[in-house]
N, C-alpha and C positions, 0 to 999 in steps of 0.2 A: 488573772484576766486583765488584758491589756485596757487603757483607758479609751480607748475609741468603741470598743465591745462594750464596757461598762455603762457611758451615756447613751449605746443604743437601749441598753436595759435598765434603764434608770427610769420606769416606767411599773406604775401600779396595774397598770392593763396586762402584762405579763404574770404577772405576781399573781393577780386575779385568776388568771387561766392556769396555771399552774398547782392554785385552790381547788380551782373547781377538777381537774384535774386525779389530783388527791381522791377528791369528795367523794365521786363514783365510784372511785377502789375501794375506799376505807367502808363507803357506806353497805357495798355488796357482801363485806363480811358479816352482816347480822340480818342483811334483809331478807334472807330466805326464811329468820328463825320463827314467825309467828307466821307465815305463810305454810310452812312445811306440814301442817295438815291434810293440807287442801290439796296439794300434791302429790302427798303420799297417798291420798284417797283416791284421784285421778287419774297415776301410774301406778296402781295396784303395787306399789314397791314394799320390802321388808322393812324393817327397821335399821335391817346393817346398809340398807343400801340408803338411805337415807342421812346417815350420819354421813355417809360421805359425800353426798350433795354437797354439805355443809363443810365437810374437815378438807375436801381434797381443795378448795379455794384457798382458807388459811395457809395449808402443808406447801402449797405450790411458790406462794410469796416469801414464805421462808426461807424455802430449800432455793429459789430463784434469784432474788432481788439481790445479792452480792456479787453475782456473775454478770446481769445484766447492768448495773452500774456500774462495770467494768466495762464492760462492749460498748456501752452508751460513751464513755469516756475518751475510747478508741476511734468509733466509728461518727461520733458526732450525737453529742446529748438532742439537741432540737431534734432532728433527724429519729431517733429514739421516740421520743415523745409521740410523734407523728405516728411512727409503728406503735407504740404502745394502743394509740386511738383506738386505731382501725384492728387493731387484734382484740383488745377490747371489745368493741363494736360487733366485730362479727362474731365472736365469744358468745355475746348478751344476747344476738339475733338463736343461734345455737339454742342455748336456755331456754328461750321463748316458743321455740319450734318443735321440743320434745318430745317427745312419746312416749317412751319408755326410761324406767331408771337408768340404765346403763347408758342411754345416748345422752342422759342430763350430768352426768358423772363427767364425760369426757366435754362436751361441751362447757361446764365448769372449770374443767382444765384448760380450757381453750383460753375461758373468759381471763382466768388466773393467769395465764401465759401474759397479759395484755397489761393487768395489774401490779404484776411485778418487773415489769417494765416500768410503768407512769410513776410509780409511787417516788421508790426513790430518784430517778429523774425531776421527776416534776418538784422534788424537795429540793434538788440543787440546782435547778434552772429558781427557785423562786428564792431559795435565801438569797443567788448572785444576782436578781434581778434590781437590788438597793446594794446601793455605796454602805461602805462599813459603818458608818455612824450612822445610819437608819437601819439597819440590819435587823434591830429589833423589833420594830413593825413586822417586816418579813415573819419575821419567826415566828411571834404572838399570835396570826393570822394562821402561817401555815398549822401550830400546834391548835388555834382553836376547830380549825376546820377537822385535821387528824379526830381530834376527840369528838367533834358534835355527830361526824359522820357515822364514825360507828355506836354512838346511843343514838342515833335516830332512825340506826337501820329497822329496830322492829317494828316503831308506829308507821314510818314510812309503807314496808313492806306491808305489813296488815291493812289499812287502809287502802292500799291500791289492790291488793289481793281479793277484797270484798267487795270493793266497787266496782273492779275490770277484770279481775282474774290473774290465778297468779303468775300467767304467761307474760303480763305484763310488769312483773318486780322486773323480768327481765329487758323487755323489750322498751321500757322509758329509756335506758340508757343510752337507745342508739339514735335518736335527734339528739340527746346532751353530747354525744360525742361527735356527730356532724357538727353540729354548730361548733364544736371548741375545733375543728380539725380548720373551718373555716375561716376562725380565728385567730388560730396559730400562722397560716399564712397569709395571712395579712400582719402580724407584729410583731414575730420573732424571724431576728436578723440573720439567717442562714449561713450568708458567705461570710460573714463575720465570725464566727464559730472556731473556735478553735480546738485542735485534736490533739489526744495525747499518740506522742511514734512510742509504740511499744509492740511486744509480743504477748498474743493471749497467754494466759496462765494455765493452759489446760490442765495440768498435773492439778495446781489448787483449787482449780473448779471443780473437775471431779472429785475430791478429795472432799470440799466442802457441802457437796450436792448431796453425797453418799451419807456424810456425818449427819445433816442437817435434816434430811429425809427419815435417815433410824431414828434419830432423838423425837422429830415431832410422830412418825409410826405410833412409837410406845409410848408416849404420853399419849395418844387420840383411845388408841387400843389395850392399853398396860391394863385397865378397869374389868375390860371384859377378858384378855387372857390370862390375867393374873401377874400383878408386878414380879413378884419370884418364881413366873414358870420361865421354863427354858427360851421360848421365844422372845418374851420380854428383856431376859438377861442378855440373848445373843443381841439385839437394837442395842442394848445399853454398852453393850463390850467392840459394836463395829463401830460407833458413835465415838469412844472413847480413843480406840486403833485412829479412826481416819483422824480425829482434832488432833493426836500428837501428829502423824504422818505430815497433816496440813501447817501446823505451826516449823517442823522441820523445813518442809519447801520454803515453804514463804520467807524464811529466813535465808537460805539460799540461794533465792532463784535472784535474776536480775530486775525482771519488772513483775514483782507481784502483787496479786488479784488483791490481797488487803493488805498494807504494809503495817507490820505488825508495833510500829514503835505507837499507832493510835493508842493503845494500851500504856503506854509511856503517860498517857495524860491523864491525870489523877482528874480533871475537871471533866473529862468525855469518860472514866469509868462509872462514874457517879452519877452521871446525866442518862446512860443506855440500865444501867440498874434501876433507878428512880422511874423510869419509864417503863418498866418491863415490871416493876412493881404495882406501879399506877394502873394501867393495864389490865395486871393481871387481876386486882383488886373492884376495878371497875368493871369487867365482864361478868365475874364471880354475880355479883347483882344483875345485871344484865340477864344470864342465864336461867337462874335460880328466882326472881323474886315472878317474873311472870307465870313461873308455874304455881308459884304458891299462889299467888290471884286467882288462879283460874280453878284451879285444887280444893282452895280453903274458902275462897271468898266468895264463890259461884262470880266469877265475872269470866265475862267473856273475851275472847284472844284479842281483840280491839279492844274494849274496856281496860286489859291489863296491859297492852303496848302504850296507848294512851297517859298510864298511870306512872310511867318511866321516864316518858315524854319530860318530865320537870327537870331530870338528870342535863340531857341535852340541852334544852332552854339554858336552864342555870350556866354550861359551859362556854356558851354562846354570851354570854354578858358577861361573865366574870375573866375568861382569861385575858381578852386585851390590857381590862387592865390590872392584871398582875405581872402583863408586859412590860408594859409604866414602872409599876413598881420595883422591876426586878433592877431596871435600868437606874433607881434613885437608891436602894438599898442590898441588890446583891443577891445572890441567889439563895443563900447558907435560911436568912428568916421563912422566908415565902417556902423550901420546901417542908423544914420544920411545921411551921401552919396549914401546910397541907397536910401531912399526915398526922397531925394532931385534928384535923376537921374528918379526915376519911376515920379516925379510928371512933370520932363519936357518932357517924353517921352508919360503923358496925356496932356499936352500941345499942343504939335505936334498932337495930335490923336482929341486933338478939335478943329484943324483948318483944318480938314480933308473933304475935296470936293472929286467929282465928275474926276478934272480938274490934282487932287495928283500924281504924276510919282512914279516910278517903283521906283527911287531914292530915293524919299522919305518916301516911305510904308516901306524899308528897313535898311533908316537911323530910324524912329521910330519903328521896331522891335530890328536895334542893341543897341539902348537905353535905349528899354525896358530890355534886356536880361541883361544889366551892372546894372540896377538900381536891378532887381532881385537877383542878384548874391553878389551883394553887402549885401543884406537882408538877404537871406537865408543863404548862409558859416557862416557868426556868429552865427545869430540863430541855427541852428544847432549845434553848437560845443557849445552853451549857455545850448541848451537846456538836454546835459548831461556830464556838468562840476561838479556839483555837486554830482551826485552819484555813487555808482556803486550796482552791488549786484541785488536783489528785489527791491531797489529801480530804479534802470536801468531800471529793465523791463518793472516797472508800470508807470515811465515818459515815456517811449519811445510808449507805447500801449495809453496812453493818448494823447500825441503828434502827432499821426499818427489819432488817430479819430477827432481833431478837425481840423488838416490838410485836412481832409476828410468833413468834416463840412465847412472849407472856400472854398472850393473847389463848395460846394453844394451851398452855399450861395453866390457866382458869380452869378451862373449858375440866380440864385432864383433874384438877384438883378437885374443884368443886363437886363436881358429880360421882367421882370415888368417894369423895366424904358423904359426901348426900346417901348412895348407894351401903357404905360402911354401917351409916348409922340405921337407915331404913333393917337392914337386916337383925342389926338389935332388937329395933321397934319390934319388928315380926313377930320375933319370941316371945316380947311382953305381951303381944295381943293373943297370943296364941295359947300363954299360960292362962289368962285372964277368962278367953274363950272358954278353957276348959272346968274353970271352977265355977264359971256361969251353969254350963250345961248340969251339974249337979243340982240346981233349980226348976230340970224341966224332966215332969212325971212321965217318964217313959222307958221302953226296955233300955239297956244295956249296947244291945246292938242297933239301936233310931238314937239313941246318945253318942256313938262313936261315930255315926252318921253324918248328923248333923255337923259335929266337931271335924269331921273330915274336909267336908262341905266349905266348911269355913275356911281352914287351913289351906285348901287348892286354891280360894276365892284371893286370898293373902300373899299366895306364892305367885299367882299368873298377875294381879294388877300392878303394872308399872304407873299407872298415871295416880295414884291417890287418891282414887274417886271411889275407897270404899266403901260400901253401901251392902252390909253384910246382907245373906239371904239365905238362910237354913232351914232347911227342907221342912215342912209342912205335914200334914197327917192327907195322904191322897187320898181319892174317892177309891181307887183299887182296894187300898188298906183297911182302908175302913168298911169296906164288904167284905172282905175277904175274917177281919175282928166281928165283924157281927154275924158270918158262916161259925168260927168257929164257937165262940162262945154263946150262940141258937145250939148248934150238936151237942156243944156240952154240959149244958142244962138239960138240954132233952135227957140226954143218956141217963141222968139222976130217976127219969122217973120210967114205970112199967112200959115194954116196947106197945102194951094193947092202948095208952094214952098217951103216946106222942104227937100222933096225927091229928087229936082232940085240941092237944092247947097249942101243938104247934106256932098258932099265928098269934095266939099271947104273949105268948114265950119270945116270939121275933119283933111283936112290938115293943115288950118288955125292953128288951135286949138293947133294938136299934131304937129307944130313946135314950138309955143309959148309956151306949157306947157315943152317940152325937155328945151330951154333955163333957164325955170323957174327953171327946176330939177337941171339943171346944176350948176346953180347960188347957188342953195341951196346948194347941194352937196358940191359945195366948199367951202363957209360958212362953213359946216360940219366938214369938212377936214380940216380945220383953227382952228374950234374952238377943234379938237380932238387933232391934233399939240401942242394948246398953254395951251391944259389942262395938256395933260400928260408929257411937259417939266416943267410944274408950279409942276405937283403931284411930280415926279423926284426928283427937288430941292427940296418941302417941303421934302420929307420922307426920302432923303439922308443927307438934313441936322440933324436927328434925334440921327443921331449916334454920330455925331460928338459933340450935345448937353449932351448927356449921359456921354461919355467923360468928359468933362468939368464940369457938374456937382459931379462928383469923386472925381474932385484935390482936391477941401477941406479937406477930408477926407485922402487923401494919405498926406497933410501937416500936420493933429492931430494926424497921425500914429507915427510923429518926438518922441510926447511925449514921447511914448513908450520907446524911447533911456536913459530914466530918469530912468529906472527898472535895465539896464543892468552898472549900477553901483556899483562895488563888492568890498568888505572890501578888506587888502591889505592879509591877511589869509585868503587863498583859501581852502572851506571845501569841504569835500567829505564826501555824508551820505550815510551811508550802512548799508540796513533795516532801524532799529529807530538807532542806535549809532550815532557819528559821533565823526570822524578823522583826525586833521591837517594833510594835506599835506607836505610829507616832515620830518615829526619827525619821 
């Protein structure tokens, strides 16, 4: 960037819009997630059409934002931004206007069209909006905004969805983006702007659109068709054809869409890893603890977006200044200490009950939010110390889709395991179920009954709210036991005196047979008590197994700290050159 374009952007009022920018996008990935009741109740939608409310906005950033930080590079980034707004904008108007599932689906797409536009744009309009020696500002900011946005998406969304409806998650967004569209032309320098002369990369576009698309498919869907069915494998084997096919061009072609020596830099492999971990690490809670709030602890969908709410707070104070820090002692400490604070803060999340205070949901969200912060401010500032120029663009479009990728791959992890372990659960309850029923006085066939009762009750509740409820002794039944066994007594005595004691005999009967009912009934009542406090514990414990099984994995993320180790000449590549620092 020439120095006359620098001093015009040598402004935090850019930087700013370029935040706020971010903030919309990043925030829209979770704000639908504690709204999505309300909507699916309102659009009479299924469940599969629901999930993709949700997935086809991530899928879209991912599969998108490499290509468009390519176009934006060519055709003029500011210029981009603008577009991004207004696609944005009429995106969210879409959203808010919907009727039915299928128009919120494409409309979503609309909105994602607009956000993978801004994201990575607005990440390289705001790091070059500071000279290199304050750079780090930039970053600190843009990463704390990246993070606070998407843990703020569900209190966000839940609150406005209660108070205004959730037409409105969508429709705040289009005065935040007038105003930013009004503000961008007034203080970013247009005719100053500089273009890259190249040719689109169509072959690597398509190539990466096609990969990026199958890989996030079968991560969103692997759960429900099954990772080793044929569909799943075929995602995983076109995914695998087009990323060789695409590293072939790209190495070939003359101006390509990502130039692949970014992978040359041990300090940007480290930084898109660490963040794709970070990410994935932090949604995992994101998705997962709000159900268990609402599941185990009877709180309600605000009460538990509310109780996350510390995650985001905490991000919001702690990364600047691990910005600070990063710039006095290096990145190698600070991410080490981040993932040494995330894996105690899955600690705490795997000894997580039923019985857990408000206290402590809150001391493991502000745990969460310090071990994140610690992770992402370096990474970020890692992840474009090395360039500027075309090469800026293409780490930062890179950066943002696999961000987008760890992001999907939570989603895709967590709930398969959730889902894995649930189905163990099942069985325990359903063994437990049946040796219950051997406590309750009744035929053979009202016991298999019952245990049936239970069993269908266990296999259709996906939300955890079981509340067993096994059938009862009916009033049909119980006339139909007091017919028979009135005939069957009678018959014991001479046909000339049945008609005589008959109505002895029936009150006899139907007092004896009520105490039997009763008897049973409570039996029943006992045994539906001590099923659905056993189902409870099993499937509450599930989450907290999920959890635990994770830490490992957040302690091998340490390695990763072994990448962000940099000679003591600090380089800066721009395009293919490169330029010490400093000379």
């Amino acid at each position: 960037m020439d120095h006359k374009l620098q001093s015009n952007l040598n402004s935090f009022p850019i930087l700013l819009l370029m935040c706020l920018g971010i903030f919309i996008c990043l925030l829209d990935t979770t704000i639908m997630n504690i709204a999505l009741p309300a909507i699916q109740n309102d659009l009479n939608t299924t469940l599969e059409t629901s999930s993709w409310m949700l997935n086809t906005y991530t899928m879209t950033i991912a599969v998108l934002s490499i290509p468009m930080g390519r176009l934006a590079e060519i055709y003029g980034k500011m210029k981009f931004f603008i577009l991004g707004l207004i696609i944005f904008a009429c995106g969210s108007a879409f959203c808010g206007l919907s009727d039915n599932g299928e128009m919120l689906i494409f409309a979503r797409f609309c909105q994602s069209l607009g956000a993978s536009i801004l994201v990575p744009v607005a990440t390289i309009i705001g790091v070059e909006s500071l000279p290199l020696k304050k750079r780090h500002i930039s970053l600190s900011l843009l990463g704390a905004t990246q993070g606070l946005s998407t843990a703020l998406g569900p209190s966000i969304g839940g609150l406005i969805a209660q108070n205004l409806g959730w037409n409105w998650v969508f429709f705040v967004n289009i005065p935040i983006c007038i105003v930013a569209l009004v503000i961008a032309f007034i203080i970013l320098p247009f005719k100053l702007e500089k273009r890259v002369k190249a040719k689109i990369d169509w072959a690597g576009l398509i190539l990466a659109a096609i990969g990026i698309f199958n890989l996030n498919l079968v991560l969103i869907k692997g759960n429900t068709w099954g990772w080793t069915s044929f569909t799943s494998l075929c995602c995983f084997f076109i995914f695998i054809v087009s990323l060789i096919m695409f590293i072939i061009v790209e190495r070939k072609i003359k101006d390509p869409m990502v130039d692949l020596n970014l992978f040359k830099d041990r300090l940007y492999v480290g930084a898109t890893l660490a963040v794709s971990s970070a990410y994935l690490f932090l949604v995992g809670v994101m998705v997962l603890l709000p159900q268990f709030l609402t599941s185990f602890q009877d709180k309600t969908e605000i009460q538990a977006a509310l109780l996350i709410t510390p995650i985001s707070a905490t991000i919001f104070i702690v990364v600047n200044f691990v910005g600070f820090l990063v710039k006095k002692i290096g990145y190698v400490i600070p991410i080490m200490i981040g993932y040494i604070i995330v894996a105690a803060s899955y600690f705490q999340l795997e000894h997580l009950n039923t019985a857990s205070t408000v206290s402590e949901i809150i001391i493991i969200g502000v745990t969460l939010g310090i071990g994140f912060s610690f992770i992402i401010s370096p990474a970020t500032m890692a992840s474009v110390s090395s360039f500027e120029g075309e090469m800026l663009t293409s780490s930062q479009s890179v950066f943002t889709m696999l961000r987008q990728i760890g992001v999907v791959l939570a989603v895709a992890i967590f709930v398969s395991s959730i889902t894995h372990e649930v189905d163990s659960k099942k069985q325990n309850v359903i063994s437990y179920a049946k040796e219950q029923t051997s406590n309750i006085d009744v035929s053979p066939e009202k016991r298999l009954e019952i245990l049936k009762s239970t069993e269908k009750k266990i296999d259709t509740d996906s939300t955890f709210s079981n509340v067993i409820e096994a059938p009862t002794v009916s009033a049909s039944e119980r006339q139909d036991l007091i017919d028979k066994n009135v005939k069957d007594t009678l018959s014991q005595y001479p046909a000339a005196e049945q008609e005589k004691i008959k109505e002895q005999i029936t009150n006899q009967v139907t007092n004896q047979v009520n105490q039997d009912i009763l008897k049973v009934n409570k039996e029943i009542k006992i045994y539906t008590e001590n099923v659905t406090s056993y189902t409870r514990k099993e499937f509450s414990s599930v989450f907290s197994i999920v959890f635990g099984h994770a830490l490992p994995f957040i302690f091998i993320g340490l390695l990763i700290s072994i990448l962000y180790r940099k000679s003591k000449k600090s380089k800066v590549i721009k395009n293919k050159e490169v330029t010490a620092l400093g000379e």
